[in-house]
C-alpha positions in Angstrom: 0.0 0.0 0.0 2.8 2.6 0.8 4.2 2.0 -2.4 1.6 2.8 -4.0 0.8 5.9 -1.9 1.5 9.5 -3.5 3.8 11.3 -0.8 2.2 15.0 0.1 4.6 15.3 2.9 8.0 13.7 3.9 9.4 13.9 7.3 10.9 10.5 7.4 13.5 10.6 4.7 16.2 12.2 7.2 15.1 9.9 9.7 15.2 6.5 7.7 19.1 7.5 6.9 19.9 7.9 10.1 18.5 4.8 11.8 18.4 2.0 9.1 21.7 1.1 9.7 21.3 1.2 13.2 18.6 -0.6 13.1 20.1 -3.5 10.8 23.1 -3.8 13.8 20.5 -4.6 16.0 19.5 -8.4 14.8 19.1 -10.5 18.2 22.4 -12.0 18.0 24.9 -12.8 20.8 27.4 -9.8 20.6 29.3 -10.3 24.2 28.7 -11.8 27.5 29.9 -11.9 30.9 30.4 -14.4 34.2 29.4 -12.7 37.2 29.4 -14.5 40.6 26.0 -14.0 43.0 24.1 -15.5 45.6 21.9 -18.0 45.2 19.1 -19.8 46.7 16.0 -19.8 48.3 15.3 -18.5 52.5 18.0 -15.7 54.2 20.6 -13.8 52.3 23.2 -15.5 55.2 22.2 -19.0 54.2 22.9 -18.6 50.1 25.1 -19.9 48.5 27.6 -18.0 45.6 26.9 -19.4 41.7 28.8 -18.6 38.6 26.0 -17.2 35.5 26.7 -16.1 32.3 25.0 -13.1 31.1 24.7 -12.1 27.6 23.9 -9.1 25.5 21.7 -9.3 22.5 21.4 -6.2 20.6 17.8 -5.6 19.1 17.2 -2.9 17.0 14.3 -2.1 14.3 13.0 1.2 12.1 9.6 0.0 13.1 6.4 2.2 10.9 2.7 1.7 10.4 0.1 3.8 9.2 -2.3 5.3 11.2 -5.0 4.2 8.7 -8.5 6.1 8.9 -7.5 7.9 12.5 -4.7 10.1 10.7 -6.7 13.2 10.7 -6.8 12.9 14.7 -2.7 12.2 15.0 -2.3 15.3 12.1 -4.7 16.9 14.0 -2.3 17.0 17.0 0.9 18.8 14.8 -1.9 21.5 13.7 -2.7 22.2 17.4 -6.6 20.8 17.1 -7.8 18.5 19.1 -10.3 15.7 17.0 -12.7 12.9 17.6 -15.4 11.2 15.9 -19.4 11.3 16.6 -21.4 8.6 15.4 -24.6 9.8 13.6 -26.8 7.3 14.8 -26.4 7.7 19.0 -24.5 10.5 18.5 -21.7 9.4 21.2 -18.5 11.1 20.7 -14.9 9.4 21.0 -11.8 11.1 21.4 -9.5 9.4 20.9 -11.2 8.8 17.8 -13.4 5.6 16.2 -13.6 5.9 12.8 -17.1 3.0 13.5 -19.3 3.1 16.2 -19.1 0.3 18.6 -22.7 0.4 20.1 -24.1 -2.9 19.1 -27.5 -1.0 17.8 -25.4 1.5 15.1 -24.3 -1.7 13.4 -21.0 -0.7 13.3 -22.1 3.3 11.9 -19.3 5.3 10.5 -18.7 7.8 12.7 -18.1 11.8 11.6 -15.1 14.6 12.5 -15.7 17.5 15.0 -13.2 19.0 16.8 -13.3 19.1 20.4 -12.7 22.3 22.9 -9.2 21.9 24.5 -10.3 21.4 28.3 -11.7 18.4 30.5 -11.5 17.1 33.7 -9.5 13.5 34.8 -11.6 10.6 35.0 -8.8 9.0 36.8 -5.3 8.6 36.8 -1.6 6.5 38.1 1.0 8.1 39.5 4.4 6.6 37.6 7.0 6.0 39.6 8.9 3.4 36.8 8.4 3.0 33.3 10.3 1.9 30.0 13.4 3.0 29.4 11.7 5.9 26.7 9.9 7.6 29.9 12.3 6.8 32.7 13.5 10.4 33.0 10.6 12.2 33.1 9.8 9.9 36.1 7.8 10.9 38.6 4.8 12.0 36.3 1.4 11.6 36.5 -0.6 9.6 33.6 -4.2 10.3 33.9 -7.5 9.7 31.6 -8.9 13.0 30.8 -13.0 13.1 29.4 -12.7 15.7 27.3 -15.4 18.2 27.3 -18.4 17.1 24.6 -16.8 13.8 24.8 -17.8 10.3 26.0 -14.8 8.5 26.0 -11.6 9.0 28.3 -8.2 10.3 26.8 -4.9 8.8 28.5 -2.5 12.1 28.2 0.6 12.7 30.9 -1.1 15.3 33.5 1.8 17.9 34.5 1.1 19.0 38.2 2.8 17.7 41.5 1.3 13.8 42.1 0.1 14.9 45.4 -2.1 17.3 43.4 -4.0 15.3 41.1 -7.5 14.1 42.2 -10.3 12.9 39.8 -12.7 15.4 38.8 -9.6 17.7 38.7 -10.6 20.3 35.8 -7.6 20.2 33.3 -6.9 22.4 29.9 -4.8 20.5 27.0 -1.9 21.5 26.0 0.4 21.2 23.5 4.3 20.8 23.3 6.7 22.7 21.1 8.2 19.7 19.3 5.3 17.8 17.8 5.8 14.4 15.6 1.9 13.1 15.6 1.6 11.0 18.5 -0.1 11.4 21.9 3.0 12.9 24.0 2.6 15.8 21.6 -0.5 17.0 23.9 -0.1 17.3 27.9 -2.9 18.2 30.0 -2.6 20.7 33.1 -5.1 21.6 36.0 -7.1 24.9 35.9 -6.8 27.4 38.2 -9.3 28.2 41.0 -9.9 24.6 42.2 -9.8 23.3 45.4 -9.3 19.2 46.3 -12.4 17.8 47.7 -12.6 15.7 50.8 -13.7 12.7 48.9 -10.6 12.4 46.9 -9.6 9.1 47.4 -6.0 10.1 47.9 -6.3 13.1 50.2 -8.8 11.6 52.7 -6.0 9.7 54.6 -3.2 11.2 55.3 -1.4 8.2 55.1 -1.8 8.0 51.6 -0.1 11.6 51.3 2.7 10.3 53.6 3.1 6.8 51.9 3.2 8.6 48.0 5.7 11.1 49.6 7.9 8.0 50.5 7.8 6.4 47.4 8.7 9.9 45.4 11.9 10.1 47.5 12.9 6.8 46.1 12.1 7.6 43.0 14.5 11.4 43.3 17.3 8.9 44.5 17.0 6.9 41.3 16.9 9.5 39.3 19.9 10.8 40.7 22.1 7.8 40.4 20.5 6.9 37.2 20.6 10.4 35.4 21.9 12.7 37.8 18.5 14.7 38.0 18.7 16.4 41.0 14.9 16.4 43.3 14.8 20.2 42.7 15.1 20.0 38.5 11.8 17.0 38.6 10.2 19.1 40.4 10.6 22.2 38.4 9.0 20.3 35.7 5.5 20.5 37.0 5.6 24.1 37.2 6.6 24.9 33.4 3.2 25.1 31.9 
């Protein structure tokens, strides 16, 4: 099918010389090892006993592309700085992110229409991250929330940029976009409006010990981030602030 496609705009061409031939190096084979010596064994530490194992290192690399098929207009939607989703014409529910066909069972599978969608909602509910793949690991702590965007029936998982011990659902939010966009969800962020006050039913406020447990675990996480990256507590936290 791409081969066939006429091309109305390239942004790949730079990028497929670059990381082809990285991405051929990268083929699953055995390219060194090592022989460490560690404890093994079930029970105490005290009662294990020291093995030899040999650890290996595979390389894997891959230039991985697929099409975005009949959603492209949401993901181009996102360079432009619109938010998109689809309303089916026969219930008239409205999915962001987008289905090009209904799934209600009585629409018979109705092809759904475009509208575009005001850029504010409030979180439905949300994680706070404290580890993630390696691609996210040093933006770590963050917040990943589903946001119901205004109009909308469906939830939208974006990255919520406020302190963790902020966030509570219902929380109203406005979208926002980053500076760098390449057509993919991280191109939007979503940050809490102003004026708002966290309710006592917020499941994560109304113990304290929730507070003081999250607080523990986002020390650990500032350690590891300094070893790791040598991202100092201060500079994470900044993070939350640039909106």
């Amino acid at each position: 099918m791409a081969d066939e496609a006429k091309i109305i705009e390239d942004k790949a061409t730079p990028i497929k010389k670059e990381w082809e031939e990285y991405a051929r190096k990268g083929n699953w084979t055995v390219k060194g090892y090592e022989i460490v010596r560690a404890l093994s064994g079930p029970g105490r530490i005290e009662k294990s006993k020291e093995e030899d194992f040999m650890v290996i290192y595979r390389p894997h690399g891959v230039l991985y592309h697929h099409s975005y098929g009949l959603v492209s207009k949401f993901f181009k939607g996102l360079i432009d700085k619109t938010l998109f989703g689809t309303k089916c014409p026969v219930c008239n529910t409205v999915y962001c992110p987008p289905r090009v066909h209904c799934w209600n069972p009585k629409c018979r599978v109705a092809e759904t229409k475009w509208i575009e969608l005001p850029l504010r909602g409030k979180v439905h509910t949300f994680s706070v991250m404290l580890f993630s793949a390696d691609a996210f690991l040093e933006m770590l702590p963050f917040v990943l929330g589903y946001v119901q965007i205004d109009g909308a029936d469906t939830a939208l998982p974006i990255q919520i940029v406020t302190a963790p011990t902020d966030v509570f659902v219902g929380q109203k939010v406005r979208i926002k976009f980053r500076e760098n966009r390449k057509g993919d969800l991280m191109d939007i962020y979503a940050v809490p409006a102003k004026g708002q006050t966290i309710p006592e039913s917020s499941c994560l406020h109304k113990n304290n010990k929730n507070i003081e447990h999250l607080n523990r675990d986002l020390e650990n996480t500032y350690a590891f981030l300094n070893k790791r990256f040598g991202i100092k507590k201060a500079e994470a936290e900044r993070r939350w602030k640039a909106k």
